[in-house]
DRENDO-1510 file (C-alpha; in Angstrom, 1 decimal, always signed):
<recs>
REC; n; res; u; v; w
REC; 1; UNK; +118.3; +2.5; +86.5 .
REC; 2; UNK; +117.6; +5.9; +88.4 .
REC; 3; UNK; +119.3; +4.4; +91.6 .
REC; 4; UNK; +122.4; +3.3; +89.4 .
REC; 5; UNK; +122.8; +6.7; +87.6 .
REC; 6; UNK; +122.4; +8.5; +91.3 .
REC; 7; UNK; +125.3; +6.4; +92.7 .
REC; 8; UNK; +127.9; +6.9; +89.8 .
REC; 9; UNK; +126.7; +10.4; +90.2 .
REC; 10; UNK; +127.8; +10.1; +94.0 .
REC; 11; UNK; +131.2; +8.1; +93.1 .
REC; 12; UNK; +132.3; +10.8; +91.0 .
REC; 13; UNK; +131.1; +13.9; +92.9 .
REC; 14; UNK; +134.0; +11.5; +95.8 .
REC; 15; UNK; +136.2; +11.3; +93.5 .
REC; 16; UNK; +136.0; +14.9; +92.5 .
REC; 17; UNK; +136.1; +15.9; +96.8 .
REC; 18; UNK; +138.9; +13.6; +96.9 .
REC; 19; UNK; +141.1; +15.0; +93.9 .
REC; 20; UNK; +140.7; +18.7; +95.7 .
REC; 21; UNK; +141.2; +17.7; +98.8 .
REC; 22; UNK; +143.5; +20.0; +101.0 .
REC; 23; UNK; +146.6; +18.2; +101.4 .
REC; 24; UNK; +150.0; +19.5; +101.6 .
REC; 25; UNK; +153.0; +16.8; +101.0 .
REC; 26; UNK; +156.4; +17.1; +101.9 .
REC; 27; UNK; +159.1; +16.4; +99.9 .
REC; 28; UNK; +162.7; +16.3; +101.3 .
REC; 29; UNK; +165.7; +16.5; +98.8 .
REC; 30; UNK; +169.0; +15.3; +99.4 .
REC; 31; UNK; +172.6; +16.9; +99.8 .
REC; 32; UNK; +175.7; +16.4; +98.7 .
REC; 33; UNK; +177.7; +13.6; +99.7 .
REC; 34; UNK; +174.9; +11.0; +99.4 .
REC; 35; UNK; +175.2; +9.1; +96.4 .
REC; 36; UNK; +176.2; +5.6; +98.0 .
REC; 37; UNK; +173.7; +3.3; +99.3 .
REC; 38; UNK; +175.0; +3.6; +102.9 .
REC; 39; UNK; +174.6; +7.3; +102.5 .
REC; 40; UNK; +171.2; +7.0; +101.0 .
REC; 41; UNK; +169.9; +5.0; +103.5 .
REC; 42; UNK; +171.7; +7.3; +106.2 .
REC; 43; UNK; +169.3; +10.0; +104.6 .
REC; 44; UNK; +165.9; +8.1; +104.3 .
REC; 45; UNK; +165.7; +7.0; +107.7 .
REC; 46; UNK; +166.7; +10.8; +108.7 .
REC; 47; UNK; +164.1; +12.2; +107.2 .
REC; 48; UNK; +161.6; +8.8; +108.2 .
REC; 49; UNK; +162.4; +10.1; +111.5 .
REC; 50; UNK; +162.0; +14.2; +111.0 .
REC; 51; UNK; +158.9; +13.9; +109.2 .
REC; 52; UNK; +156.6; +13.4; +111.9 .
REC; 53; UNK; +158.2; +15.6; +114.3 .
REC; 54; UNK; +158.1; +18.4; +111.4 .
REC; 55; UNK; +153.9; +17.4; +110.8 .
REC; 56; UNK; +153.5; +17.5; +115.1 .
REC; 57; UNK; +155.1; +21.0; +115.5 .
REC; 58; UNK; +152.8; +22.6; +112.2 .
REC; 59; UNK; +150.0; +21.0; +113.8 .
REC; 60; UNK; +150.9; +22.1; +117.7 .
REC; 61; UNK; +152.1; +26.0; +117.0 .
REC; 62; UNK; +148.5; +27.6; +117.1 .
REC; 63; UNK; +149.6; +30.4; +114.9 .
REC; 64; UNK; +151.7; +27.9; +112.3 .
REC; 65; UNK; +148.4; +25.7; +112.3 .
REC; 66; UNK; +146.4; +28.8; +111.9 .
REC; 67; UNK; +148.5; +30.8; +108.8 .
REC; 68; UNK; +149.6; +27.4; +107.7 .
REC; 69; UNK; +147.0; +25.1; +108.0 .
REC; 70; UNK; +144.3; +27.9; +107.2 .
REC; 71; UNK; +142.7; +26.6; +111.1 .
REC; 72; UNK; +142.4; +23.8; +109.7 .
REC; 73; UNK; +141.6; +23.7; +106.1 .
REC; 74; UNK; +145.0; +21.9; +105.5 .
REC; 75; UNK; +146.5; +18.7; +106.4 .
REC; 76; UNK; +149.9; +17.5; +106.0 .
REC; 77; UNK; +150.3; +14.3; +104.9 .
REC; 78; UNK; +151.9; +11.9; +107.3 .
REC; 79; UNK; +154.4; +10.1; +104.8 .
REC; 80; UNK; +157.3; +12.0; +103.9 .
REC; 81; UNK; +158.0; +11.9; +100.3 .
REC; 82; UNK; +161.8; +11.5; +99.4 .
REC; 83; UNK; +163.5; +12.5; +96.1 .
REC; 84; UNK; +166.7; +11.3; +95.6 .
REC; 85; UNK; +169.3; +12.4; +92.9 .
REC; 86; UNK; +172.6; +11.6; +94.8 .
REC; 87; UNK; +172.5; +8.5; +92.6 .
REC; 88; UNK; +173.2; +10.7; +89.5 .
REC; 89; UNK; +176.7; +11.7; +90.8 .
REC; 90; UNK; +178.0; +8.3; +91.4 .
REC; 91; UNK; +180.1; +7.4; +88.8 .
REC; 92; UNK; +181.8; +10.8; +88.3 .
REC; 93; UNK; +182.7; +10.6; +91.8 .
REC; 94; UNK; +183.9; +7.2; +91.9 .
REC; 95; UNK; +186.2; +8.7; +88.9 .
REC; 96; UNK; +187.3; +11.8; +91.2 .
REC; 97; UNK; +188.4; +8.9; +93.4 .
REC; 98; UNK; +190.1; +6.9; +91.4 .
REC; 99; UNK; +192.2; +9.9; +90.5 .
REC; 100; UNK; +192.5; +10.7; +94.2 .
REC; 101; UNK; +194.1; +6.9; +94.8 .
REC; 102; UNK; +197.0; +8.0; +92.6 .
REC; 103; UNK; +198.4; +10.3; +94.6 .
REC; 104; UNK; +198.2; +8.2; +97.4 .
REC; 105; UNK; +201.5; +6.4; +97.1 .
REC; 106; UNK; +203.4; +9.9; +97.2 .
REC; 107; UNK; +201.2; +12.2; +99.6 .
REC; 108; UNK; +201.5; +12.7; +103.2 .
REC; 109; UNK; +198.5; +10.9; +105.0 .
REC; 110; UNK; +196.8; +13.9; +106.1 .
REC; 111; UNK; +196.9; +15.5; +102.5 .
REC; 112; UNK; +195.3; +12.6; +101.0 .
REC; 113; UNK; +193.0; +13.0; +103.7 .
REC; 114; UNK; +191.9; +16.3; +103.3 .
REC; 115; UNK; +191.8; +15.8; +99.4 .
REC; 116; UNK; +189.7; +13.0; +99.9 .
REC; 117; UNK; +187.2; +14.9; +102.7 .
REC; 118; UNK; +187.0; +18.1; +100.3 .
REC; 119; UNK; +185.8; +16.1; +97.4 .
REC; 120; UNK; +183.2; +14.1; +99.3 .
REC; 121; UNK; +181.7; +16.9; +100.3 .
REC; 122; UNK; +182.5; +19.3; +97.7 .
REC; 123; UNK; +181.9; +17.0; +94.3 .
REC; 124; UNK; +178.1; +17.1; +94.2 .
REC; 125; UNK; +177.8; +21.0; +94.8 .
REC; 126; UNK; +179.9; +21.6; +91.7 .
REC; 127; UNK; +178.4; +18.7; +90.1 .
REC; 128; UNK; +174.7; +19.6; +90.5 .
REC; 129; UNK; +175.5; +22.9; +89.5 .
REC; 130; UNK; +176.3; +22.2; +86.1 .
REC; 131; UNK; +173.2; +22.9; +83.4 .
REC; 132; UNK; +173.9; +19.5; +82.0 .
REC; 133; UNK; +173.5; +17.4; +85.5 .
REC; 134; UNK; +170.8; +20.1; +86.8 .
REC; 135; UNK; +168.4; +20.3; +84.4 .
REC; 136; UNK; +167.4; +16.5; +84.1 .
REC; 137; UNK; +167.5; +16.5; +87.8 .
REC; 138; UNK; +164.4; +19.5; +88.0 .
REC; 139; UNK; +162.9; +17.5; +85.1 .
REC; 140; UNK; +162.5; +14.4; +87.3 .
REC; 141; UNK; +161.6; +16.8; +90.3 .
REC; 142; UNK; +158.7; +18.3; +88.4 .
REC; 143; UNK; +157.6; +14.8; +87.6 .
REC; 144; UNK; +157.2; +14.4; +91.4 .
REC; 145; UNK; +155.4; +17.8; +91.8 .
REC; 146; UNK; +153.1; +17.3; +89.1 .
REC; 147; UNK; +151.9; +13.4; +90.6 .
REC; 148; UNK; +151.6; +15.0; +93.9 .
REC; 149; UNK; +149.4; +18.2; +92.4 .
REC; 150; UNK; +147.5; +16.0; +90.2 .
REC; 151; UNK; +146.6; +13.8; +93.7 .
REC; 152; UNK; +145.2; +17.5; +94.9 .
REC; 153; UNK; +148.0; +18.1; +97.2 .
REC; 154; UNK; +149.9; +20.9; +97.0 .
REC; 155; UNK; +153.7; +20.5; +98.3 .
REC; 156; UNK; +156.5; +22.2; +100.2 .
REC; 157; UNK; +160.0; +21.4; +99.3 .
REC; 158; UNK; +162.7; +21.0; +101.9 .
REC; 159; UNK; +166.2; +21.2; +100.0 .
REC; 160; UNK; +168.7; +20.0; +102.6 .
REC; 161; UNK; +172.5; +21.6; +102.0 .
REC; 162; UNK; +173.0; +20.7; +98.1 .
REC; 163; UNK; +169.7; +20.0; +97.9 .
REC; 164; UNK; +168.9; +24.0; +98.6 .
REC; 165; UNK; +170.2; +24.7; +95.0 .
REC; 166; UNK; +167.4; +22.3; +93.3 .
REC; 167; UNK; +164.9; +23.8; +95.1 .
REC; 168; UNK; +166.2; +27.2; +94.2 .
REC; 169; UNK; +167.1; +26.4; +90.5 .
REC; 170; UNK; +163.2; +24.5; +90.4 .
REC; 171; UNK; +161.3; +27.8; +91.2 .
REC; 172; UNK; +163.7; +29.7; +89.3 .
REC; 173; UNK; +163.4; +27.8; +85.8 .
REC; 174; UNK; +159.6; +26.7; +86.2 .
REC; 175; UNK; +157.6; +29.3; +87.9 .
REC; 176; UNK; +155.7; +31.0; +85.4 .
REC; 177; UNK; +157.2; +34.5; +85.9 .
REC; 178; UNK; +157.7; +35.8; +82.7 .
REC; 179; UNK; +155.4; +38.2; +80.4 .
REC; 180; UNK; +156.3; +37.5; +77.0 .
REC; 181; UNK; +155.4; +41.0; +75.9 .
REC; 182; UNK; +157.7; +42.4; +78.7 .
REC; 183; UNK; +160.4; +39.8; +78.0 .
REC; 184; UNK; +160.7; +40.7; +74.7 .
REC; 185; UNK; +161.3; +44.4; +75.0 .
REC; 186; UNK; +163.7; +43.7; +77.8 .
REC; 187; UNK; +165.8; +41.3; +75.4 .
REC; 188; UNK; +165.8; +44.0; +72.6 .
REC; 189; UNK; +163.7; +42.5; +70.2 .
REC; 190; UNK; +163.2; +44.2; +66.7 .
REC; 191; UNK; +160.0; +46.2; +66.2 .
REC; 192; UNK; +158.6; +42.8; +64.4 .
REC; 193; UNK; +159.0; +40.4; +66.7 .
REC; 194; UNK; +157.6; +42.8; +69.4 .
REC; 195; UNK; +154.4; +43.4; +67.2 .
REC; 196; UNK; +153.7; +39.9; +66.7 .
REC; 197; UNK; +154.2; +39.0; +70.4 .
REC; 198; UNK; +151.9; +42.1; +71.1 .
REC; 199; UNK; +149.3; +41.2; +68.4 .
REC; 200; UNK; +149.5; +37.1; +69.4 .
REC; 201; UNK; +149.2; +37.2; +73.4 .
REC; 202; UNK; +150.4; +34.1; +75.6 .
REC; 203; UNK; +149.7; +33.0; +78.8 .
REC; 204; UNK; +153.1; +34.1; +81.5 .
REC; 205; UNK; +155.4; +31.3; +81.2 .
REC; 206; UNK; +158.7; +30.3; +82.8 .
REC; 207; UNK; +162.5; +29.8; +81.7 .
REC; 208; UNK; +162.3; +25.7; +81.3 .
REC; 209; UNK; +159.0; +26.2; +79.1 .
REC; 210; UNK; +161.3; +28.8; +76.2 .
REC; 211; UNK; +163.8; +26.1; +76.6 .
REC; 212; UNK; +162.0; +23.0; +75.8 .
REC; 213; UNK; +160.2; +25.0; +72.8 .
REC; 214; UNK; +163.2; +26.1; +71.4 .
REC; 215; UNK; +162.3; +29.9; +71.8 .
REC; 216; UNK; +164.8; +30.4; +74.3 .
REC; 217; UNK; +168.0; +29.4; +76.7 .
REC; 218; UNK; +170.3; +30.7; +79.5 .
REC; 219; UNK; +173.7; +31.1; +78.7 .
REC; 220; UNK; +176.6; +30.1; +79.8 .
REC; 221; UNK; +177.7; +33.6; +80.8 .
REC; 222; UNK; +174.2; +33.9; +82.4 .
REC; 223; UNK; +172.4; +35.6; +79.9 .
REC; 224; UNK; +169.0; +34.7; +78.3 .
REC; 225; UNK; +169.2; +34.0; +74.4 .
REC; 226; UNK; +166.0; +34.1; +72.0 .
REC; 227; UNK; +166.0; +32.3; +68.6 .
REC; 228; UNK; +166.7; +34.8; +66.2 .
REC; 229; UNK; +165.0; +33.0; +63.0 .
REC; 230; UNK; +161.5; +34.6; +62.5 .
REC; 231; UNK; +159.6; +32.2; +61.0 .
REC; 232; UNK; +161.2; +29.4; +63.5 .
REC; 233; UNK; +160.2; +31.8; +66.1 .
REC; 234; UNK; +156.6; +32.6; +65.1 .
REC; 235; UNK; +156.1; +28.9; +64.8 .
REC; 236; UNK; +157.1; +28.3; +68.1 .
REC; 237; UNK; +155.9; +31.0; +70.1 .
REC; 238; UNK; +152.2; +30.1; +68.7 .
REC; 239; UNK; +152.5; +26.8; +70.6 .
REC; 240; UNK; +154.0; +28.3; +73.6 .
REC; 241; UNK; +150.8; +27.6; +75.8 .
REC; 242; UNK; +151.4; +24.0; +75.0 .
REC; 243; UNK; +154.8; +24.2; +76.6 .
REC; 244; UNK; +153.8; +26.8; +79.4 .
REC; 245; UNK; +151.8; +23.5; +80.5 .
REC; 246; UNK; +153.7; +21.1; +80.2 .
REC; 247; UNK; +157.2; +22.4; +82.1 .
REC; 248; UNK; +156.0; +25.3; +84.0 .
REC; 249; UNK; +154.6; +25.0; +87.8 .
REC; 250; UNK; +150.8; +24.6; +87.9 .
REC; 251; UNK; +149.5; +27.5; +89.9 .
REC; 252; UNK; +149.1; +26.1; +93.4 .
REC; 253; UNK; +150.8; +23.4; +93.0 .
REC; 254; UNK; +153.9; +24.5; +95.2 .
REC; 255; UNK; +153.4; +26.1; +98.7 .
REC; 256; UNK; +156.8; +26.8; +99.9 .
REC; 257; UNK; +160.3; +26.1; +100.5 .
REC; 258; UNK; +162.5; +25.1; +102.9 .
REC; 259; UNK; +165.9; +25.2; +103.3 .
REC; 260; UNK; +168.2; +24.0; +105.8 .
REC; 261; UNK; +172.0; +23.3; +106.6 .
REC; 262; UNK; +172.6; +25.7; +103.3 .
REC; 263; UNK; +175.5; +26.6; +101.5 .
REC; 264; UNK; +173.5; +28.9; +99.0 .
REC; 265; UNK; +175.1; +31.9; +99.2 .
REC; 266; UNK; +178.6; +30.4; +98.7 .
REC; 267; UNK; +177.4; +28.9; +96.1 .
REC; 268; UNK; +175.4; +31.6; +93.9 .
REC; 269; UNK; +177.0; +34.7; +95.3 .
REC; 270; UNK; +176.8; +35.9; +92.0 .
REC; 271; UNK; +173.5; +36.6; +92.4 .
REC; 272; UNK; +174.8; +40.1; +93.9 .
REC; 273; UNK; +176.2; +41.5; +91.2 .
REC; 274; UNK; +173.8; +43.9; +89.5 .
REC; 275; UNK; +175.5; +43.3; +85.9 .
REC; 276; UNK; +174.8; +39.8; +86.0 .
REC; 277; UNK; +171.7; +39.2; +84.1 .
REC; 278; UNK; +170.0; +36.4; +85.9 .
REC; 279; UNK; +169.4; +39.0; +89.0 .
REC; 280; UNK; +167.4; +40.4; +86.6 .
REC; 281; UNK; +165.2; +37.8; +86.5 .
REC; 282; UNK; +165.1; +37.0; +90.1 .
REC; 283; UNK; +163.0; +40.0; +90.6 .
REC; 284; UNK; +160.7; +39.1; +88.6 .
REC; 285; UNK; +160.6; +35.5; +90.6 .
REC; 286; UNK; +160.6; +36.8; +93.8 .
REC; 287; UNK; +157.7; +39.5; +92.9 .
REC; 288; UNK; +155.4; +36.3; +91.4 .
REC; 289; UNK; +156.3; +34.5; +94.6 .
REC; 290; UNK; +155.3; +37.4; +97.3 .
REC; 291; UNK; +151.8; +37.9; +94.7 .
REC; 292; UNK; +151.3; +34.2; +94.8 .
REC; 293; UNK; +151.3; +33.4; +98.6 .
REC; 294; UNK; +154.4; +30.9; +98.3 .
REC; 295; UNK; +157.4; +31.5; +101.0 .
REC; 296; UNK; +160.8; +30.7; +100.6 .
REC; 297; UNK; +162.8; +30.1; +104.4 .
REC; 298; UNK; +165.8; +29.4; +105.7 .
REC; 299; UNK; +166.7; +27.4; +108.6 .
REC; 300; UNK; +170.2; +26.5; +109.9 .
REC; 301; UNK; +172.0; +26.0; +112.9 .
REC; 302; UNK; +174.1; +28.7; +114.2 .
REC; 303; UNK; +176.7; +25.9; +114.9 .
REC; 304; UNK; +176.5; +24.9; +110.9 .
REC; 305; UNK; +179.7; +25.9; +109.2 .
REC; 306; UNK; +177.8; +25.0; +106.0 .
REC; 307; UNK; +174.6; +27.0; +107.1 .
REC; 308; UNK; +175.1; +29.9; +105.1 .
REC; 309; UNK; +172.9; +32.9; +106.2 .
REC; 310; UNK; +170.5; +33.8; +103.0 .
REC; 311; UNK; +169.1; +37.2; +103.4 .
REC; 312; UNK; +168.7; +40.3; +105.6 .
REC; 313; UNK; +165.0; +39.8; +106.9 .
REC; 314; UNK; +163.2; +42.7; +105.1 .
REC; 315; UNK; +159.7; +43.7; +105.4 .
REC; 316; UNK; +157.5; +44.4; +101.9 .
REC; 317; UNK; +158.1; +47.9; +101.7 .
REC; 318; UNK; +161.9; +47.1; +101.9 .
REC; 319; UNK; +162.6; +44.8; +99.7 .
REC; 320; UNK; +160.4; +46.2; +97.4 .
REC; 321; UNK; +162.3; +49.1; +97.1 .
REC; 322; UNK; +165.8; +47.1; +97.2 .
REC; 323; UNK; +164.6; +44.9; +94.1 .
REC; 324; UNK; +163.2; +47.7; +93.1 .
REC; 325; UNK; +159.8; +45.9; +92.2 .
REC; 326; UNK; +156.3; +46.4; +92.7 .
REC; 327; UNK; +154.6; +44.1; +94.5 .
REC; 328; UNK; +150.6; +44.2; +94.5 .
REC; 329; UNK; +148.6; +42.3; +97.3 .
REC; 330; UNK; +151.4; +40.4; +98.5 .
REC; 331; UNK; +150.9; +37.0; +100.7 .
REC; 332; UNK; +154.2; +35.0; +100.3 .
REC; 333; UNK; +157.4; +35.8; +102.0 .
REC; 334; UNK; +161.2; +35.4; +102.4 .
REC; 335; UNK; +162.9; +35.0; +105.6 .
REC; 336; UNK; +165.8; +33.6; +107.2 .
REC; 337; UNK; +167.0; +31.9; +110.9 .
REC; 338; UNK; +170.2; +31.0; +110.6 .
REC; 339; UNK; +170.5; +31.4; +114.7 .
REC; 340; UNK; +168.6; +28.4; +115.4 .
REC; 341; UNK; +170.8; +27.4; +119.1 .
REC; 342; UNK; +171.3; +22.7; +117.6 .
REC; 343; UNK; +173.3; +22.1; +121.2 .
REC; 344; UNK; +175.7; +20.1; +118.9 .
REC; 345; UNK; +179.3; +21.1; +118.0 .
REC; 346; UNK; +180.3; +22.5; +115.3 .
REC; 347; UNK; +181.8; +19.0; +113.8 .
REC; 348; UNK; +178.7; +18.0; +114.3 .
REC; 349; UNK; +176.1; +20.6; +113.4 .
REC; 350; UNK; +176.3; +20.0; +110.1 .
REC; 351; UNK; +174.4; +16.4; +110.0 .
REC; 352; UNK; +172.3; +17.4; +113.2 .
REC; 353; UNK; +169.3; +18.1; +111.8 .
REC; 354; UNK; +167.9; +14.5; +111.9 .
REC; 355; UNK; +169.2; +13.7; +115.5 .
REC; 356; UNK; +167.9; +17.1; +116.5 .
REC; 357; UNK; +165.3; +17.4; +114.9 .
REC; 358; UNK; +162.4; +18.3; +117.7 .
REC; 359; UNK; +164.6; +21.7; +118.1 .
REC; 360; UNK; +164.8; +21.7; +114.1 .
REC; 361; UNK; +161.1; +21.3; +113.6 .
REC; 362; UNK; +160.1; +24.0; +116.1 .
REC; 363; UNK; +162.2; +26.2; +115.1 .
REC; 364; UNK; +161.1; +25.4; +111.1 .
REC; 365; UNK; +157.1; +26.0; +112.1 .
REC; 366; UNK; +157.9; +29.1; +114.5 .
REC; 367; UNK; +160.0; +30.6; +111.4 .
REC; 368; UNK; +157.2; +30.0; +109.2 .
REC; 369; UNK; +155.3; +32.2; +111.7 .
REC; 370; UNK; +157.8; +34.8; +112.5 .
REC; 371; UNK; +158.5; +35.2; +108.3 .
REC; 372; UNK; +154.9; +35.6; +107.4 .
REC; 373; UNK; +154.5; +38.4; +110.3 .
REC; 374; UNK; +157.7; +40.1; +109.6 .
REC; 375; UNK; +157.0; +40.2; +106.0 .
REC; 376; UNK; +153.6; +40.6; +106.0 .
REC; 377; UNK; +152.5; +42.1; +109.6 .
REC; 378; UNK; +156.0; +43.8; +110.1 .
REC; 379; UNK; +154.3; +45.5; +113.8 .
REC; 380; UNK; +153.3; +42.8; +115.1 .
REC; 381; UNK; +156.4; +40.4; +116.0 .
REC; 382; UNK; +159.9; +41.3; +117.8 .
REC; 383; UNK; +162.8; +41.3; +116.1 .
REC; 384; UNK; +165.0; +40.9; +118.8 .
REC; 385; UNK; +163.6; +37.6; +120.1 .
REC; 386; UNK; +166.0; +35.1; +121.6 .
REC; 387; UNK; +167.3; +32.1; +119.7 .
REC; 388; UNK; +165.1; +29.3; +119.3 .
</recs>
């Protein structure tokens, strides 16, 4: 009996080494213009064939395997993991196209041409933007980052072109960067609702969490709304732990992002404007995400007309004075390499980072480097380093 009680006692002290294991998945999102099943497939076997190449150069750049890897501590697993939402634009394309077929008959050739390249490329960057479409879509991401996390592996998102505004909008509505207590006074709350959240503390909690309970939503206008009933409110701000847990990131869960081939500043330029209120927020994201060791990099070709430069590298002291935050013990980081030299034209850029992908994955893993030191160890790295 002693001998059977020592070995389940074994199995699950395994089972418990395995679950914490120090894994780190990948998980590669699609653009736009890759919601048929040719398409789809053109982007699976892209990223079957960039995934090992992107695991090889982490694991060959002694200081990406030493900051990233922890020397060691880390291992990426070698299957890529895929999520897919291209699927969830079909049909309203396919109606954009039908529309497009009518004018056929009357327009020149080239017109219909260029009508018909704009919206393949265009239609799911406006589509996925909408709250509607977007929100179901981090939903089902979550669901992926949660299965991963709850396998012990944390995971890095790669958001390729479109795909760069899920990975944006999925750390912006479910990273738990908001102190109720804080929020509250920010949104004007009357003296009663700002002595009950004072006197009824809740764990930080994030933007899809306020939605799902009802407490909260972003407006249109990009503006966050409370519920204004008190006794709906005090209800549901009791329970908010409950829904901190269920739609919020799991701390640790998520250990970067990368971006490539982005249009993201085209796109959420926006973002700029001091009045809008959303920027508010931001700060608060980007100061939970320097405290919290994740990085957030972009990577595009210098021949990429779609590869939209994200940021001026800044170090800590910097952008903690542009944001005008303050950030305490940082160890994440934001940087950007738009200058990475693809040897491709600029017709061709665009879709190069499968094909040329060794120069791609070097030049992701050294940018992982060169972010963490310019951010972090602004003396110790060159600025003025040649293209990759």
């Amino acid at each position: 009996m002693k001998k059977i009680l020592c070995l389940l006692a074994a199995i699950l002290l395994f089972q418990n080494i395995s679950l914490a294991q120090n894994s780190i998945s990948f998980v590669y999102i699609n653009g736009s213009n890759n919601n048929d099943e040719k398409m789809k497939n053109w982007f699976e076997k892209g990223v079957t064939k960039l995934h090992p190449v992107m695991k090889k150069s982490f694991e060959k750049n002694e200081e990406a395997a030493s900051l990233f890897l922890n020397n060691g501590q880390y291992t990426i697993n070698p299957e890529a993991e895929i999520f897919f939402w291209g699927d969830k634009s079909k049909n309203d394309l396919e109606f954009v196209e039908q529309q497009l077929d009518l004018s056929k008959a009357f327009s020149p050739t080239i017109a219909y041409g260029v009508r018909s390249l704009i919206a393949g490329f265009l239609h799911d960057a406006i589509w996925v933007q909408k709250s509607h479409h977007m929100l179901p879509i981090l939903d089902d991401l979550h669901k992926t980052v949660l299965n991963e996390y709850s396998n012990g592996n944390q995971v890095v998102l790669f958001g390729y072109s479109a795909g760069s505004f899920i990975t944006y909008e999925y750390l912006f509505n479910k990273l738990p960067y908001l102190n109720a207590a804080d929020l509250f006074d920010v949104a004007g709350a009357d003296d009663y609702v700002r002595k009950f959240v004072s006197d009824n503390p809740r764990k930080d909690t994030c933007i899809s969490a306020l939605s799902k309970a009802g407490l909260g939503a972003v407006t249109s206008d990009g503006r966050l709304r409370f519920n204004r009933d008190r006794e709906s409110f005090k209800k549901i701000y009791l329970n908010m732990d409950d829904y901190t847990n269920q739609a919020c990131i799991p701390e640790g869960a998520v250990k970067g992002i990368v971006n490539f081939a982005s249009p993201l500043v085209l796109f959420y330029s926006d973002l700029s404007d001091s009045d809008y209120e959303l920027t508010y927020y931001n700060r608060f994201m980007l100061k939970y995400m320097l405290e919290n060791n994740l990085f957030m990099l972009t990577v595009n070709f210098k021949e990429d007309p779609m590869g939209f430069p994200t940021t001026k590298n800044l170090t800590i002291k910097e952008l903690s004075e542009k944001a005008r935050i303050n950030v305490i013990n940082p160890g994440g980081f934001v940087y950007d390499n738009s200058k990475v030299w693809s040897r491709r034209t600029f017709l061709l850029a665009h879709t190069s980072y499968w094909s040329a992908r060794k120069i791609f994955s070097k030049a992701v893993a050294q940018s992982f480097v060169d972010g963490y030191k310019f951010m972090l160890e602004p003396d110790s790295i060159d600025t003025e380093k040649e293209d990759l």
